[in-house]
C-alpha positions as CSV (number, residue, x, y, z in Angstrom):
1,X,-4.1,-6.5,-48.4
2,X,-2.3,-4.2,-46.7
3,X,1.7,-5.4,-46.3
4,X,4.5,-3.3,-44.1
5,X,8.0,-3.4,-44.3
6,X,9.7,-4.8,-41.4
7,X,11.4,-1.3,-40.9
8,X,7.9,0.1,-40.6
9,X,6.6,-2.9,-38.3
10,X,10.3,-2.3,-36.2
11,X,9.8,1.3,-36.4
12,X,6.2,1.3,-34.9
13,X,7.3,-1.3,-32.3
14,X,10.2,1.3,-31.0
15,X,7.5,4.2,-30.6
16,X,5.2,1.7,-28.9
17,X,7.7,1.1,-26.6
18,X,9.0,4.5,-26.0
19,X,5.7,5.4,-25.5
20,X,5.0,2.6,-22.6
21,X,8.4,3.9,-20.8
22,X,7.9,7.5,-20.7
23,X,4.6,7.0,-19.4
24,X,5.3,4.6,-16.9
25,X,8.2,7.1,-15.9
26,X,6.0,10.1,-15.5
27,X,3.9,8.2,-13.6
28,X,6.2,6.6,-11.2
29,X,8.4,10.2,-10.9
30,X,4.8,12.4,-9.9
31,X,3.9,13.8,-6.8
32,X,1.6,11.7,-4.6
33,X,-1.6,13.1,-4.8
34,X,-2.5,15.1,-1.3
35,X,-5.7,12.9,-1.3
36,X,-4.1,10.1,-1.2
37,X,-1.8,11.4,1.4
38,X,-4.8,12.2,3.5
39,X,-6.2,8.5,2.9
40,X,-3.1,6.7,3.8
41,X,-3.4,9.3,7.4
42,X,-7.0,7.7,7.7
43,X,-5.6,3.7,7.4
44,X,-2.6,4.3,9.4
45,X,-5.1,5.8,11.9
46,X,-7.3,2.3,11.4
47,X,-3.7,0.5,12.1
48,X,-2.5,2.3,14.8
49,X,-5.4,2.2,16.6
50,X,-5.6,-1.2,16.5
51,X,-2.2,-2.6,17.2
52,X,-2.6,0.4,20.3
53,X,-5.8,-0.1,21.3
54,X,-6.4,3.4,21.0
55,X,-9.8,4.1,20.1
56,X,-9.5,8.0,19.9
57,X,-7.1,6.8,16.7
58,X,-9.9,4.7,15.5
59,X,-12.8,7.1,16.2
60,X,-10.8,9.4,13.8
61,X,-10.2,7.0,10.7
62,X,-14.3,5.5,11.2
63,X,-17.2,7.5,11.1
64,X,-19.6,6.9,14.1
65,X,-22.4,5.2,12.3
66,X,-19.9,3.0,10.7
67,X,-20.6,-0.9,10.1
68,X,-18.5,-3.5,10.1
69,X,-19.7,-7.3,8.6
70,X,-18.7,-10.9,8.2
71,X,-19.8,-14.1,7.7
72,X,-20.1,-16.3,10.9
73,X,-19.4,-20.1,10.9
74,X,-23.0,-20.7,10.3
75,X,-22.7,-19.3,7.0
76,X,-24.7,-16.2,7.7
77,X,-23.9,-12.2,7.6
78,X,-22.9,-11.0,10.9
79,X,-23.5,-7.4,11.6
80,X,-21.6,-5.6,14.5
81,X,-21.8,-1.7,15.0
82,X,-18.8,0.7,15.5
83,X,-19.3,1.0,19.6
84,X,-19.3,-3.0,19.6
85,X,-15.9,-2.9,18.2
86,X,-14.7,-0.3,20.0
87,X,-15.5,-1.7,23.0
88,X,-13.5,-5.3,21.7
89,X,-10.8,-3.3,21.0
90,X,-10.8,-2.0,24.4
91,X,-10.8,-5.5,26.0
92,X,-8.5,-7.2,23.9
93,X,-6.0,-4.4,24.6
94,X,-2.8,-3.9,22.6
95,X,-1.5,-6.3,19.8
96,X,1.5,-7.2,18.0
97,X,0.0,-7.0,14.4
98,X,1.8,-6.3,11.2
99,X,-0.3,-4.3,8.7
100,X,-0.3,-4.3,5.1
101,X,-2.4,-1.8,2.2
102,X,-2.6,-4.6,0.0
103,X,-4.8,-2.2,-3.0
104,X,-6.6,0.7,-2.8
105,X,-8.9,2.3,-5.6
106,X,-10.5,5.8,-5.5
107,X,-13.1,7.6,-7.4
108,X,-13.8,11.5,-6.6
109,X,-15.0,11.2,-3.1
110,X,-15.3,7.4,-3.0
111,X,-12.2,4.9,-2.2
112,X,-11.8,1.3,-1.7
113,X,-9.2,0.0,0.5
114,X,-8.1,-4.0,0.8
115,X,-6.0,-4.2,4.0
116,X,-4.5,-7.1,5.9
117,X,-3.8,-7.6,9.5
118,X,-1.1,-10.4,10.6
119,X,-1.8,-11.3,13.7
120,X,0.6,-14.9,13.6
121,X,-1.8,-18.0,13.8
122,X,-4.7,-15.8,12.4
123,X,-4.9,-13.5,9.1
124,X,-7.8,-10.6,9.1
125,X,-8.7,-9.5,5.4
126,X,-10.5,-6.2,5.3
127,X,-12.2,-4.8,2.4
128,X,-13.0,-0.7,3.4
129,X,-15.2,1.3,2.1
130,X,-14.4,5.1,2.7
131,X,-15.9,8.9,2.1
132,X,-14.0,11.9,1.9
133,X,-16.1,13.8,4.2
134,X,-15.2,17.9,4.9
135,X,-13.3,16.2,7.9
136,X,-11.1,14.0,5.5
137,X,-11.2,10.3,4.5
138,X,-13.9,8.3,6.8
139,X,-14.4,4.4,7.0
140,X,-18.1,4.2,6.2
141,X,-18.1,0.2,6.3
142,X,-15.7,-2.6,6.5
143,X,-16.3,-5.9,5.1
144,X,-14.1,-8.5,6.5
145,X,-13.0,-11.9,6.7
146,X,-10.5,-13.9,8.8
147,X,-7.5,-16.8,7.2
């Protein structure tokens, strides 16, 4: 069997933890990444045009052909096109909403976005999915649920 001397065993634990703090360091010091700049553009474009009701806003953070799907109360998947909600956003009007990222995860071209929208008495979850097109970061579908 192999044995180490407690020096050794303290000596490995210090590197391990320098290690762990100059990486976390470097990450947390490093410029934001302009793609994620450019994503964040395309949610606050999804937020903003929601708490304004302003659909030019939303017509730039969704792609046209965009779906958007939920579960109804009878249990089944409820599909509703981009023009239907732009047309409910349009009715309802302006909100008072308070908007949260709550995680986002990105691949190349590919990113994930969980977002939340507080409306007071009722909570919307939204799970995005999003392409970076040659026009920047598009919501291709959003998959939602409401608290």
């Amino acid at each position: 069997m192999l044995k180490l001397s407690i020096d050794k065993i303290i000596g490995r634990i210090v590197v391990f933890t320098l290690l762990i703090v100059l990486l976390a360091s470097a990450n947390a010091s490093g410029q934001k990444d302009p793609v994620d700049a450019e994503l964040m553009q395309t949610l606050n474009n999804y937020f903003d045009g929601r708490r304004n009701a302003d659909l030019g806003l939303l017509r730039k953070a969704y792609d046209p052909e965009a779906g958007l799907e939920t579960v109804n109360a009878e249990g089944e998947i409820q599909h509703i096109s981009f023009k239907a909600y732009l047309e409910v956003v349009k009715s309802a009007g302006p909100v008072k909403v308070k908007t949260e990222v709550v995680d986002i995860s990105i691949t190349h071209t590919v990113a994930v976005a969980q977002t939340r929208f507080d409306y007071g008495p009722v909570i919307y979850h939204d799970y995005l999915t999003l392409l970076k097109t040659k026009d920047g970061w598009k919501i291709i579908n959003k998959a939602f649920f409401k608290l």
